[in-house]
N, C-alpha and C positions, 0 to 999 in steps of 0.2 A: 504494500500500500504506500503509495507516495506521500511524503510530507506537505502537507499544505504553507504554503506562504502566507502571512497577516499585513497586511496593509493599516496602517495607525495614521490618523489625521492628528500628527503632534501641536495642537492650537495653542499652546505654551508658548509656541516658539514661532508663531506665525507671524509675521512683519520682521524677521530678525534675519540675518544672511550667514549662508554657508561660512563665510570669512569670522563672523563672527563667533559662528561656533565651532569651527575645528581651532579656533585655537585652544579649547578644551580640551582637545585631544592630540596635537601638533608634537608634544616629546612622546607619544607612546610609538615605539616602533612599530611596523607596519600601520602607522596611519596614514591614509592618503587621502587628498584632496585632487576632483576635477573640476575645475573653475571655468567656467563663460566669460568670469569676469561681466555679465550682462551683455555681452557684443553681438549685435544683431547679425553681424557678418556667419554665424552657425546658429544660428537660429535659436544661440543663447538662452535659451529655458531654460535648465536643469542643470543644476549643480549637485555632485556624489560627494558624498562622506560614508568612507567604511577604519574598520580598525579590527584587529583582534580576530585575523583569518582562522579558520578550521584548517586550513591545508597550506600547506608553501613550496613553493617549487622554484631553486635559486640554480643559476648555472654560472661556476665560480669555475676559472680555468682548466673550461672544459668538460668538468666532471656535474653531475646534475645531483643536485642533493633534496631528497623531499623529506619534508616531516606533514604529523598533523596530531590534533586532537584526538586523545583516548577515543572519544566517544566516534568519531568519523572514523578514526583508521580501520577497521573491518569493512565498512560504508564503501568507502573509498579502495579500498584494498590497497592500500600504499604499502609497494613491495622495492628493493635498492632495484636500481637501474642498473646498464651495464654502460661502461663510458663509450659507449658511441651509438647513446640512444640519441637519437633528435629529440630537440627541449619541444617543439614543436604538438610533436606527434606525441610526445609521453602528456604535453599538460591537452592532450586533445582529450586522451584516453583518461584521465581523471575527470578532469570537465564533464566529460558524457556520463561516466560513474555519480559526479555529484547529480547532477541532471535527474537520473535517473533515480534517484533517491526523494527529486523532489516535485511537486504538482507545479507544469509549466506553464498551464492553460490560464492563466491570468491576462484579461482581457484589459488591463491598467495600462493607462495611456504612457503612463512612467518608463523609463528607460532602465533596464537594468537589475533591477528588483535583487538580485545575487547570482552569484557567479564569480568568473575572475577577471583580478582586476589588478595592473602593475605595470613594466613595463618593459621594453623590448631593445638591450644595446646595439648599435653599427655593428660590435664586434663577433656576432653572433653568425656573421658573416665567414667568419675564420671556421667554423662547424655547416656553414649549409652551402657556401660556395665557393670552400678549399683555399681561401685565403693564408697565405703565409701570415704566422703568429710572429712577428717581428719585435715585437716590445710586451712579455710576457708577463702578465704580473704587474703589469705595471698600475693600476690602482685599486684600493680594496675594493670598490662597490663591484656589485658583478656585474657578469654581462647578462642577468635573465633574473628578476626579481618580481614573479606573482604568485597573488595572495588565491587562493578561494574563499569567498566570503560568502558568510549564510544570512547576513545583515547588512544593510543599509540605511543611513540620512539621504534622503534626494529634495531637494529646495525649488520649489517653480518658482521662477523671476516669475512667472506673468501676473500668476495667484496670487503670488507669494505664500505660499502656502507650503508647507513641512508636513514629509512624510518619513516614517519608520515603517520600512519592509523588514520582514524578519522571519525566521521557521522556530529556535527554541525559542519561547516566552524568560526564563531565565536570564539568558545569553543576553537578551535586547532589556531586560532591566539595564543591565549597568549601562549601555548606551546610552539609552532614556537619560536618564540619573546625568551623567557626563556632563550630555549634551545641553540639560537645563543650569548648569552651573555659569550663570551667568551674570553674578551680581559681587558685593565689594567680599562675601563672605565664601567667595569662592577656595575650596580645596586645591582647586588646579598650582602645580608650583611655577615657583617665581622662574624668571627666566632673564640670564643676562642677557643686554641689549645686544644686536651684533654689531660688530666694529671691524671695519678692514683693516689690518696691520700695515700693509705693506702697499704699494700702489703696483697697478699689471706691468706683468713681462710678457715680453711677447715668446714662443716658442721660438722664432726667427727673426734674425734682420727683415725691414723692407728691400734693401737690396736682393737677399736669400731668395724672400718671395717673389721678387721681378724673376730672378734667376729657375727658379720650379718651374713659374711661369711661360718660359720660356722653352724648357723644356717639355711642359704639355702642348705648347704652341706647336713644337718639331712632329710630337706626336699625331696629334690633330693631322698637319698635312703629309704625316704619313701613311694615313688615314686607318691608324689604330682604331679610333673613335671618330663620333662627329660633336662630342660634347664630353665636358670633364668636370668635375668639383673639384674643386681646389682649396683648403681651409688652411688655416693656422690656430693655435690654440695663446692663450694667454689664460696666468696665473697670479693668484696673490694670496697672501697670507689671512686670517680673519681668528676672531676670538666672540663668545658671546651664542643668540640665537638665531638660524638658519631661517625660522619662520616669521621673523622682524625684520631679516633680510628681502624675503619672498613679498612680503607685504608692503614693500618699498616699490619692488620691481611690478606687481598686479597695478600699484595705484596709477603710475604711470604709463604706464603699456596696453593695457586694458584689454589683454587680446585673449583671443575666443576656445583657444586650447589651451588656457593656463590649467597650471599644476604642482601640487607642495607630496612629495614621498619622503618619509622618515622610514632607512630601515635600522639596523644594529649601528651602525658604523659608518651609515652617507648618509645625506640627503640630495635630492634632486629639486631642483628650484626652475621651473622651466614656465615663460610667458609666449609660447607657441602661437602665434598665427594659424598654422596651416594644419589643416584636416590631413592626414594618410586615406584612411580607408574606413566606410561606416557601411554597416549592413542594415537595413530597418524594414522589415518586412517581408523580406527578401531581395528589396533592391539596394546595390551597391553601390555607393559614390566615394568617387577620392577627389579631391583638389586641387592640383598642382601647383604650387608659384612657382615661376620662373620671371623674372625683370623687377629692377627695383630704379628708383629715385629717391634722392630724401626730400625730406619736407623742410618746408621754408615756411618762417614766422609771418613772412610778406604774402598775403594772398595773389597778387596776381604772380608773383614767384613760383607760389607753390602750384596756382595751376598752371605756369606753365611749364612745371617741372613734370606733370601728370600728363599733359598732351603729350609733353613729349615722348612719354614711359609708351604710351598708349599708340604712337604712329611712327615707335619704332623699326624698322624690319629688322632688324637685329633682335632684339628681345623676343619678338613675333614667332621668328625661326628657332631661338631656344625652346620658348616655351611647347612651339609647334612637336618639337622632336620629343621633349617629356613626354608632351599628351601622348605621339604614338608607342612609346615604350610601356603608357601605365596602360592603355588600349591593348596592347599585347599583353601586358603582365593579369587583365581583370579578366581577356576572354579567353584564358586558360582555364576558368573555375566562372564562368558565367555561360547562360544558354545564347545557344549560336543566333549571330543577328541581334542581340539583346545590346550593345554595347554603342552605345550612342554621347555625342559630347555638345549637350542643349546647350553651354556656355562656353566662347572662348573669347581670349586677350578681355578679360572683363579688370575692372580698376579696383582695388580695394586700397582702402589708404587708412594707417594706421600712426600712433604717435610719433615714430621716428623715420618709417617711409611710406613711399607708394610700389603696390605690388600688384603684377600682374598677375591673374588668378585666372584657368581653366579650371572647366567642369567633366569629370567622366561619370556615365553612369552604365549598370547592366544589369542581370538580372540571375542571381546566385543560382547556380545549375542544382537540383533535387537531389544530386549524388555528392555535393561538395558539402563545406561548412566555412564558417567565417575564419577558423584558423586554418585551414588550409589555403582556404582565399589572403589570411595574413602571412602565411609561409610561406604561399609563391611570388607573393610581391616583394618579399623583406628584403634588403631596405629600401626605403619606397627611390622610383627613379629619379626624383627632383632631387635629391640630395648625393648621386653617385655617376650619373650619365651615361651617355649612348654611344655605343650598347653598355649593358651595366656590367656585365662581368668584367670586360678588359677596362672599362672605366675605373673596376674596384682595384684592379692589379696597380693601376698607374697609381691611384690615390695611396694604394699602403707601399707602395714604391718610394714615391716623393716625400709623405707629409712624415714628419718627426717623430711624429707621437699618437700612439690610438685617440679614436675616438669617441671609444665609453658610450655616454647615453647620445651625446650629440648624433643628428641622424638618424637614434631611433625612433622607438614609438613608445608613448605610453596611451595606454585608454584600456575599457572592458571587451571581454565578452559576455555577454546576460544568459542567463538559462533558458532565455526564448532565442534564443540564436540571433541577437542584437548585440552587434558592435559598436564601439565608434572610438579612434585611433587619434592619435597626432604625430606628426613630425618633429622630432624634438630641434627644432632649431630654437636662436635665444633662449639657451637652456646653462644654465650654472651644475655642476658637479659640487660637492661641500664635500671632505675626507679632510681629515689628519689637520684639523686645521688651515687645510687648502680650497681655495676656490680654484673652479677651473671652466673654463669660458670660452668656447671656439667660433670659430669666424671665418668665413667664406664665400664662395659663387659659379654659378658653370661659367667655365670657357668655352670658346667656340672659336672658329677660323677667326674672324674678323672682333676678336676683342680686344681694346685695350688696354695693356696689361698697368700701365699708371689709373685708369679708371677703375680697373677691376679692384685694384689693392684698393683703393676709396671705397668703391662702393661696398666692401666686406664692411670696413669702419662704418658707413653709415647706417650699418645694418644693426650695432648695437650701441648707438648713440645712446639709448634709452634702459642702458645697462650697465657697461664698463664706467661711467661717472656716476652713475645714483647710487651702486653700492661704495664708490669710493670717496665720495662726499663727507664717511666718517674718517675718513684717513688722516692722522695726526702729522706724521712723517710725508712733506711732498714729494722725498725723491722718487726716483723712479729706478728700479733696478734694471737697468738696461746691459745689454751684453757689449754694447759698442756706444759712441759718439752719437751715431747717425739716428740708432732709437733713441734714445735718450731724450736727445732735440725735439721730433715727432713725438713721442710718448709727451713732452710737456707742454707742447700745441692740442694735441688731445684732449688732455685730463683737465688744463684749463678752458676747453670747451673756446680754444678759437680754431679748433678743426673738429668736423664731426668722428666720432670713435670709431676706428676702421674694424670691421669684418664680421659676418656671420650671413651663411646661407639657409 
């Protein structure tokens, strides 16, 4: 007999926002927040709060590690893996066990109800498409951290209205309980402020980066690819809390895939623009950006920073060549002819730019599921290029350093076979007292590689100074002269802050 799900209209808590109550729960590990931030740009309803998974499934160099709850593990049959299970296909095969354990047939317009929910590193890459491991180990968070959750907070911006989905009564007391903790006589503990130590380094020179550049360039017209991502990463010191950090970076950004993960040892701070892949119904959509402009305080500036985004054919051909790779990637696991792109070169403009956004959609085939539609996409094509496997080879060729969550995904999959994903770009990494923050763009035949270095900077104007705003110490730890310079045209904001795709 399947467990039934309870849907609770929590009126306590009605008129109050997700932001305001995960901070309730923001130091418990495995709490996660998925934020709209309210952006009508995805149709920003619903914001998720879960914590306190029944099941866990982490892929830490290479090897897949599951636990779960006394009471689920028989449920679940959580048996060890062998190391060259796909993280993929093993958390498909729990999912469907939890699934099946529970009543799915809830006709609740709500997104999500329970299921799994976390998120999905670039480097996961190195297990599904034979990528050389080049820099092993190198940071604690893993590359694969989801929860199963049998509870949920989901917040309608339109209602405003708060609901608790849940299956044990028990389990969703302490939630409840948590979540109304919102007044001066709060238990929740106290939490230091965050503070950046140190002010960003870059992973490379600008010159370095002209120079990679350059060599994707050679690549390009040797016609390895017809398109490439290129990043660099930048780091800094910090002391204090992660989620005083992220609520710095939401108020200003306001973008529509935001998201806060606390697990043992990271957190992930990610104010995401762009959709990956949602499934709702059974139809499919992902979003592409491909083309950026920054924004300008000057209105006739800034539109005519947008016309020009907009009547580019350079940006037009980028973006053109994503849509046909995610076109290829959706109608592998979509029914034939279903696969259609009602939106292209549309404008979407956000705090620190303008971006050019397509639309694909299609219509999830009866024999597939939303993780195998998210396993044959990973990592989505805007963030790796065309074609994407030799794109990936060039990228862990050139760039210095992995790149951890940057690239991937976080978002759910629901127990009614309801997705919905994001691209982690403008996404911070927190460990060991490190931030870490990357930044890039596609190349193409005809790009500029002095523009390109910019336009990476202008892509997290609204990030690299807001968290370093606490910074006590102005230096800048630069490797050479020449960053140094630019790092302090940056940081005092008389240049926008270069990079992130």
């Amino acid at each position: 007999m399947s467990l039934p799900i309870f849907i609770e209209e929590c009126t306590e808590l009605e008129g109050t926002s997700a932001v305001d109550v995960f901070g309730n729960f923001q130091h418990k590990p495995w709490a996660m927040l998925l934020d709209t931030c309210n952006n009508q740009l995805s149709d920003g309803q619903y914001d998720i709060i879960v914590h306190s998974p029944v099941a866990k499934l982490v892929v830490k160099n290479k090897q897949l590690v599951e636990s779960a709850d006394a009471a689920w593990l028989s449920l679940l049959d959580i048996q060890p893996s062998t190391s060259n299970t796909c993280p993929f296909e093993r958390l498909e095969a729990i999912h469907s066990k939890f699934k099946s354990t529970v009543d799915c047939t809830s006709k609740s317009e709500l997104p999500f109800l329970c299921g799994a929910l976390g998120y999905f590193a670039y480097d996961l890459n190195i297990q599904l498409d034979g990528m050389k491991d080049n820099h092993p180990a190198q940071y604690v968070a893993p590359d694969l951290a989801v929860g199963i959750y049998d509870q949920s907070l989901i917040f309608d911006n339109k209602t405003h209205k708060v609901y608790l989905c849940y299956i044990d009564s028990e389990r969703a007391e302490e939630l409840r309980a948590t979540a109304y903790e919102l007044n001066e006589h709060s238990v929740i503990p106290k939490t230091e402020k965050f503070q950046q130590l140190t002010q960003w380094k870059a992973n490379q020179s600008e010159s370095k980066y002209h120079q990679n550049l350059q060599i994707v360039d050679d690549y390009l017209h040797a016609g390895d690819c017809y398109q490439i991502n290129y990043a660099q990463r930048f780091e800094a010191g910090y002391k204090g809390c992660e989620w005083d950090a992220y609520q710095k970076l939401r108020a200003v950004n306001k973008a529509p895939f935001s998201s806060f993960i606390r697990l043992d040892d990271n957190c992930i701070l990610s104010v995401s623009p762009e959709r990956f892949l949602q499934v709702k119904s059974g139809v499919v959509e992902t979003k592409p950006i491909k083309g950026t402009r920054k924004r300008s305080q000057n209105s006739e500036e800034d539109k005519k920073l947008s016309d020009e985004l907009l009547n580019s054919e350079k940006d037009k051909a980028e973006n053109l060549m994503i849509v046909d790779l995610l076109r290829n990637d959706l109608s592998k696991h979509c029914e034939p002819h279903s696969v259609v792109v009602p939106a292209l070169f549309k404008l979407e403009s956000y705090p620190a730019v303008h971006h050019m956004v397509s639309t694909v959609l299609g219509k999830l085939k009866a024999n597939s599921s939303p993780i195998q539609l998210l396993k044959g996409a990973f990592p989505g094509g805007s963030i790796t290029g065309a074609p994407k496997h030799r794109a990936m080879q060039i990228i862990q060729e050139l760039e210095p350093d992995k790149r951890s969550i940057y690239c991937g995904s976080i978002g759910y999959i629901g127990i009614r076979d309801d997705m919905d994903t994001s691209i982690c770009i403008r996404t911070v990494l927190a460990e060991n007292n490190h931030l870490y923050c990357w930044a890039g763009g596609g190349i193409v035949l005809d790009s500029d590689i002095a523009s390109e270095y910019q336009e990476s900077l202008d892509k997290v104007a609204k990030i690299l100074p807001i968290l370093a705003e606490t910074v006590v110490d102005a230096s800048f730890d630069a490797s050479n002269a020449e960053e140094a310079e630019r790092a302090e045209q940056v940081m005092n904001n008389k240049l926008a802050p270069h990079g992130m795709s």
